[in-house]
C-alpha positions as CSV (number, residue, x, y, z in Angstrom):
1,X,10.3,-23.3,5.4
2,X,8.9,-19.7,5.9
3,X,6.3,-18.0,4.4
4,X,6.2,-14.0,3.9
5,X,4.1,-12.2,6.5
6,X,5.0,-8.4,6.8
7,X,5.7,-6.4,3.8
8,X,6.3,-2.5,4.6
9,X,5.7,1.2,3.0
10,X,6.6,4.2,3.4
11,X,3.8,6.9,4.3
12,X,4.3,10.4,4.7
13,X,1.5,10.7,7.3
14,X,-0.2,7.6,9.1
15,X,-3.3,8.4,10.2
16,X,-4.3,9.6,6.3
17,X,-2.4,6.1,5.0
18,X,-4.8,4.1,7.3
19,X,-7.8,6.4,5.7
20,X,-7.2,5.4,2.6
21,X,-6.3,1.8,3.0
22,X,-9.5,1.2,5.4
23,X,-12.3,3.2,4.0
24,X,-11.3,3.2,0.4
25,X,-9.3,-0.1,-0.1
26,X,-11.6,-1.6,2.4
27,X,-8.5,-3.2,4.0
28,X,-8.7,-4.1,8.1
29,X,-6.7,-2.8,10.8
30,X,-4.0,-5.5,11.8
31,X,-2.8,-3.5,14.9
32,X,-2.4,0.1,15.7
33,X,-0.1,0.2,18.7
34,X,2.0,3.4,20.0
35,X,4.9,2.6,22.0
36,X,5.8,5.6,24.3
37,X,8.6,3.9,25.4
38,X,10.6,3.8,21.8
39,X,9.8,7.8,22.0
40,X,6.1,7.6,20.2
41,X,6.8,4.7,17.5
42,X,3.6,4.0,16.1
43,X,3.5,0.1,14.8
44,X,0.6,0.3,12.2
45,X,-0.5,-2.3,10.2
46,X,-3.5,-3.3,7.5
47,X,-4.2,-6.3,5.2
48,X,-6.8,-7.4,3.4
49,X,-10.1,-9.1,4.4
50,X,-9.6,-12.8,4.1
51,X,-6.3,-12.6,4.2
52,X,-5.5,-12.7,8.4
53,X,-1.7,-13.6,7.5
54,X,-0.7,-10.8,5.4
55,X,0.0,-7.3,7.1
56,X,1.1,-3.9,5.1
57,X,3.0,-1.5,7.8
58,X,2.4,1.7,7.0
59,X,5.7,2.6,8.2
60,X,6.4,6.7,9.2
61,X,9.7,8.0,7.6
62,X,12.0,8.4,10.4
63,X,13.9,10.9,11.3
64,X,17.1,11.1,13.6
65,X,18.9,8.7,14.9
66,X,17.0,6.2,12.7
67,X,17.5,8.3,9.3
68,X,19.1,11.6,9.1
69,X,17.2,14.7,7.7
70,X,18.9,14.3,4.2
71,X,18.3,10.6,3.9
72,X,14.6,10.9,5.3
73,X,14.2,13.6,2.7
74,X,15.6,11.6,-0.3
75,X,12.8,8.5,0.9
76,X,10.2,11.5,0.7
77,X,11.2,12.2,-2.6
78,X,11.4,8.7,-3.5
79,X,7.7,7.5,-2.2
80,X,6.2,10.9,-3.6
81,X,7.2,9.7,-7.3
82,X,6.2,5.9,-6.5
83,X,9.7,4.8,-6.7
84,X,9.9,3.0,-3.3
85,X,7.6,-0.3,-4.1
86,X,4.3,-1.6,-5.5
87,X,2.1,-3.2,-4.1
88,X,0.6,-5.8,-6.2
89,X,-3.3,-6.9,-6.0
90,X,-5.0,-9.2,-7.6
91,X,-8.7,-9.5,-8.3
92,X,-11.7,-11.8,-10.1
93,X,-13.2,-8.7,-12.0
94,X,-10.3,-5.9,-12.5
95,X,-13.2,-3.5,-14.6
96,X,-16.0,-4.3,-11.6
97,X,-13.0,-3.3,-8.8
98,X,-11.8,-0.5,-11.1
99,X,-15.3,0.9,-10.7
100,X,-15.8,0.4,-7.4
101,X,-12.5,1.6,-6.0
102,X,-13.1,5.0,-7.9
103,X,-16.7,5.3,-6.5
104,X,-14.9,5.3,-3.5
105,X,-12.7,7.8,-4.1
106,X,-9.2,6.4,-5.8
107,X,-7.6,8.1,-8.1
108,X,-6.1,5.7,-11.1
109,X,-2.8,6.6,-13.0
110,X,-4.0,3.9,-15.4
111,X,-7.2,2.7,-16.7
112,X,-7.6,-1.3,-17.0
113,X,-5.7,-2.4,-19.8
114,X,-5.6,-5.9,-21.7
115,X,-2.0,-7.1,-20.8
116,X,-0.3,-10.6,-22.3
117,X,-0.9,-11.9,-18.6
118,X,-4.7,-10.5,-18.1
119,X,-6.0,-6.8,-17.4
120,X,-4.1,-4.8,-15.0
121,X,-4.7,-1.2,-13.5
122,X,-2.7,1.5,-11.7
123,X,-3.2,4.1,-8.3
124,X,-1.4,5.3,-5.9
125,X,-1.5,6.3,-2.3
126,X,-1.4,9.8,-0.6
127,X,2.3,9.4,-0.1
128,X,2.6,8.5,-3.9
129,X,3.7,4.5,-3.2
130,X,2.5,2.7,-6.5
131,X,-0.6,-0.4,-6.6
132,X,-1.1,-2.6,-9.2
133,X,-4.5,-4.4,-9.4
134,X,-4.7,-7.1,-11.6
135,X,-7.0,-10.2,-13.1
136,X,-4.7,-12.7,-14.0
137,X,-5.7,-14.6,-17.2
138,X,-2.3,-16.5,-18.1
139,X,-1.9,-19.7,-16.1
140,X,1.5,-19.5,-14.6
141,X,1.7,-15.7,-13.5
């Protein structure tokens, strides 16, 4: 069997992505390697504290030969309106994390709400990619 290890985003500027995720999320750096080799490629990763086997790459958008200009323009546009992924968190005390992720400087798209499956919350990134943080009340979800 396998397990899920590396999940991936799009970010329209790395060094502000790991910013955000660091210092506001309070997520740790996984690795941060540049290979010159591969022309600069910059292998970036985060995840959260106590979770060592779970990595977010905070991918650059490519451009030629990996993506043409077009493409790596439509994935822009894409991330920008949050319609390239979520990230989904889950928390003990959504209000509590609510509060302290805006004293630290996130901007929510939605308050915490009462949902059927427990309160849930909305913000998104620089580039625009969409995270949920939720407490989960229903057994099951």
């Amino acid at each position: 069997m396998y397990k899920i290890a590396t999940t991936q985003l799009w970010v329209t500027d790395q060094d502000e992505a790991l910013a955000f995720y660091t210092r506001k999320l309070g997520m740790e750096v996984r690795s941060d390697v540049t290979m010159p080799e591969m022309g600069g490629f910059r292998w970036l990763t985060v995840g959260p504290a106590g979770q060592p086997d779970i990595a977010i790459v905070l991918m650059a958008i490519p451009g030629p030969p990996v993506m043409d200009e077009a493409t790596a323009d439509d994935v822009r546009a894409l991330v920008a309106k949050g319609f390239a992924g979520t990230v989904f968190l889950t928390t003990e005390d959504c209000q509590a994390e609510y509060e302290a992720l805006s004293a630290r400087g996130v901007e929510f798209v939605e308050k915490p709400q009462q949902q059927p499956y427990g309160i849930d919350c909305g913000f998104r990134d620089p580039s625009g990619n969409h995270l949920r943080l939720t407490q989960i009340t229903m057994p099951g979800v």
